[in-house]
C-alpha positions, 0 to 999 in steps of 0.5 A: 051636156046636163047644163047649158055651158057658153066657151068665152073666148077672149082674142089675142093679137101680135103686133101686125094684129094678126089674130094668134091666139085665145084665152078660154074662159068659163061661162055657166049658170042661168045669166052666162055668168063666172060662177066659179067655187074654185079655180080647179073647178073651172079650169077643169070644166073649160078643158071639158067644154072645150076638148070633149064637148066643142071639140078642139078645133071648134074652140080655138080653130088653127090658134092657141088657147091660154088656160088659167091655171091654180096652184091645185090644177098645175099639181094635178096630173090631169093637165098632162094630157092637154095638147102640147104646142096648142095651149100656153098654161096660164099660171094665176097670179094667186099662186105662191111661189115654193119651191114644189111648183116650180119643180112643178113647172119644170117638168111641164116645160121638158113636156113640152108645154108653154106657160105665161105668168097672169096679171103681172103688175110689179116685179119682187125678186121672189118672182125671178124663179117664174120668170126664168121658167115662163114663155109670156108675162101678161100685164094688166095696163089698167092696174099698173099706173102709165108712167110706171108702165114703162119702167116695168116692162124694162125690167122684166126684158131681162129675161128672154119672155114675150110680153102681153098687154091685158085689157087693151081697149083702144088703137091708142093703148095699143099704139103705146104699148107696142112702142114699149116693146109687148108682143102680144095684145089681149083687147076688142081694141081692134073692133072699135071703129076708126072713122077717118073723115075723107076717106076713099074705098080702095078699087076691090072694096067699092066693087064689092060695095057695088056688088053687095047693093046689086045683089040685095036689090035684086039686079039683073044676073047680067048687071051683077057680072059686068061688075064683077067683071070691073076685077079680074080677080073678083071673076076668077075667085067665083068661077073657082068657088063655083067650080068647087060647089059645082063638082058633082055638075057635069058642065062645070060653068065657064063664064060669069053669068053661068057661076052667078046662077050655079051658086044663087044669089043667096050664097053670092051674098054671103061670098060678097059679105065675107069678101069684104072682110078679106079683100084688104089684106094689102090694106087694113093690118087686121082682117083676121080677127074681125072677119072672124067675129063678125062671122061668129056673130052672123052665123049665131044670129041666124042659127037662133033666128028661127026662134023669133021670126020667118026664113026672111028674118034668118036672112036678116040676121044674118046680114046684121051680124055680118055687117055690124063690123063693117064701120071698123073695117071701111073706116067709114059710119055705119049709116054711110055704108048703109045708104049706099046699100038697099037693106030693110029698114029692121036690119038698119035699126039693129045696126044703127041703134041696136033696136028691134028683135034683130038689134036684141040679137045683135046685142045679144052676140056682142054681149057673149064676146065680151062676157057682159052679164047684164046685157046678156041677161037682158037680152035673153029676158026680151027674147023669151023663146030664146033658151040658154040652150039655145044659145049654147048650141048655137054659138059652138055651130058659129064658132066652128063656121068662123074658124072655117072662113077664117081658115079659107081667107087667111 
C-alpha cells in the first residue's frame, strides 16, 4: 500500500440477530476520515483495499458485503468482475433514475448480482422501475418520522424485496422495526448492554466464569480440571481441541490435566474467553456478531501492544478487548464480572473507565468499528508510537483471526 487504508465494516444483521452480512465503507487519510472526491473513487478504492489487498475472505469471512454503488461505477465495466453471490450492489440514493441504468441494472441481474436500493426514506412512483429490479430497500429510520415509518414500509411490501433498517442503535428500535416487518438490521444495537437486574448465569457460564478466575490467578492444574470436569461437555471440547494442537504428539493426552498442560495456560485462557462468547448459543439470540467484535478488538489490541509496553502489556490488551463485550453478552455490569475475576488493576481502569494506555487502546478499536473521526484521532494523538500504519496492518491480521473464530464456533 503507498498509503495506510482502514476497511470499515459496518454489521448487518437478520432478524434472529444472527450476523449476515457487511457494509464496506472507505477509510483513508491521516485521521481515518471519509475523504472521498468522488463516489467513483471510493468505491473503486474499497474494491481494491478489500479484494486485492485484504483479500476477500478477510474483509468479509463467510458473509456478504453491500458496496456503495454511483451512477458512473454502475455503468463502468469494472464492477463485472466482482464476486456474484458474495456482494449485494448497493445503488446510492444520488442516482437518477433513466431509462440506461435501469437497463443497466438489468443486465447486472441476468449476472447474477443483488442489488439494494440506499437511503430509501419516501416512495414517488418514479422509483417503481428500482423497485421491480432490486433485492433489498434499505430505510434510514432517523430521517423518516416514526409515525410515518410504518406507512412506508407497507407500501414498499408491494413489491417481493427485503427491507433494511439503517442506523438501528437500540434493542428497542430493533424491536419495533422487526414488528413492522424488516428483514435485515444495519446498527451496533446488538453491542449495547442489556443489564437485567437479578439475573442468574446459566450453569455453562458460571463454570467458564469460574475457570476464567482459575486461570488468571494462577491455580492449581488440578483445580482447573475439577472444574472443568463439573461439564462434560466443556472436558470433551478441550481434549478435542488438545488433540488438534497436539498432532504432531506421539502420546496424544487422554485425561484433563494432560490436555491443561499440553495447550498452556495462556491459550487455556484464550479457549475460556472465546467460550464465553459461544457458550450461549441456546441462550443469547446473538453470539455471533458479538464474538466477532470483541474478537477483532482483542486481537488488534494486542497486535499494536507491542508498540506501548511489555509482553505482560500484550497480554492485557488482549484480555481488555475480549472482555470489553462481556456486560452485553452476560447482562450483567462490567464491574460485577469484573469482581469475580482476579485481573490487574490496568485492565479494570481500560474496562471500566476506558483510562490508562490500555483504555486508549481500547477506545481506539471502538472508534474504528463505528468511524468516529475525532476519537480516532485522539487516540492516535495519546498514542504517539502508534502509526496509521500500524493500525492499518494491525486491524486487516485481527479481521482475519475473527473471521476464523467465528467460523470455528458458528
Amino acid at each position: 500500500m503507498s498509503e495506510p487504508l482502514f476497511l470499515g465494516r459496518q454489521p448487518i444483521l437478520d432478524r434472529n440477530q444472527s450476523l449476515v452480512a457487511f457494509e464496506l465503507l472507505f477509510r483513508s487519510g491521516e485521521a481515518n476520515a471519509a475523504q472521498i472526491s468522488d463516489d467513483f473513487t471510493a468505491t473503486t478504492t474499497v474494491i481494491n483495499h478489500a479484494f486485492n489487498e485484504l483479500g476477500i475472505e478477510t474483509a468479509l469471512g463467510p458473509y456478504q458485503g453491500f458496496l456503495n454503488m454511483s451512477e458512473a461505477l454502475l455503468m463502468s465495466d469494472v464492477i463485472e468482475i466482482l464476486p456474484k453471490g458474495k456482494i449485494i450492489m448497493e445503488i446510492l440514493e444520488t442516482v437518477k433514475i433513466n431509462r440506461a441504468l435501469v437497463e443497466r441494472c438489468k443486465f447486472l441481474k441476468n449476472m447474477g448480482f443483488e442489488l439494494a436500493l440506499d437511503d430509501f426514506t419516501d416512495y414517488e412512483p418514479e422509483m417503481d422501475p428500482f423497485l421491480e429490479l432490486v433485492d433489498i430497500v434499505k430505510i434510514d429510520i432517523l430521517l423518516v418520522e416514526p409515525e410515518k415509518l410504518g406507512v412506508l414500509v407497507d407500501k414498499i411490501k408491494k413489491w417481493p424485496v427485503r427491507l433494511l433498517a439503517e442506523k438501528v442503535d437500540s434493542v428497542e428500535q430493533f424491536e419495533h422495526c422487526k414488528a413492522l416487518g424488516f428483514d435485515l438490521f444495519q446498527g451496533y444495537y446488538f453491542a449495547r448492554p442489556q443489564i437485567i437486574s437479578g439475573k442468574r448465569l446459566s450453569h455453562s457460564e458460571l463454570t467458564l466464569m469460574k475457570l476464567l478466575g482459575q486461570v488468571t490467578s494462577d491455580a492449581d492444574e488440578q483445580e482447573i480440571a475439577d472444574t472443568l470436569k463439573e461439564n462434560p461437555h466443556l472436558s470433551l471440547n478441550l481434549l478435542r481441541l488438545t488433540n488438534s494442537v497436539a498432532c504432531g504428539v506421539k502420546q496424544k493426552p487422554t485425561s484433563i490435566r494432560a490436555a491443561i498442560t499440553v495447550l498452556g495456560r495462556r491459550q487455556l485462557q484464550r479457549w475460556v474467553q472465546i467460550l464465553l462468547y459461544s457458550s450461549g448459543s441456546n441462550e443469547h439470540a446473538f453470539p455471533n456478531p458479538i464474538l466477532q467484535l470483541a474478537a477483532t478488538r482483542g486481537k488488534l489490541m494486542e497486535l499494536l501492544s507491542p508498540k506501548i509496553g511489555n509482553r505482560e502489556f500484550e497480554e492485557s490488551a488482549f484480555m481488555a478487548g475480549i472482555m470489553s463485550l462481556m456486560d452485553t453478552l452476560l447482562g450483567t455490569p462490567i464491574g460485577e464480572i469484573l469482581s469475580s475475576i482476579p485481573v490487574s488493576q490496568e485492565v479494570k481502569d481500560a474496562l471500566t473507565e476506558r483510562s490508562g494506555k490500555l483504555g486508549k487502546l481500547l477506545a481506539l478499536a471502538e472508534d474504528l468499528e463505528k468511524g468516529n473521526v475525532a476519537g480516532i484521532e485522539a487516540c492516535l494523538a495519546e498514542c504517539p508510537k502508534v502509526s496509521l500504519r500500524d493500525v492499518s496492518v494491525a486491524q486487516a491480521e485481527a479481521l482475519k483471526w475473527s473471521n476464523s473464530i467465528a467460523q470455528t464456533n458458528e
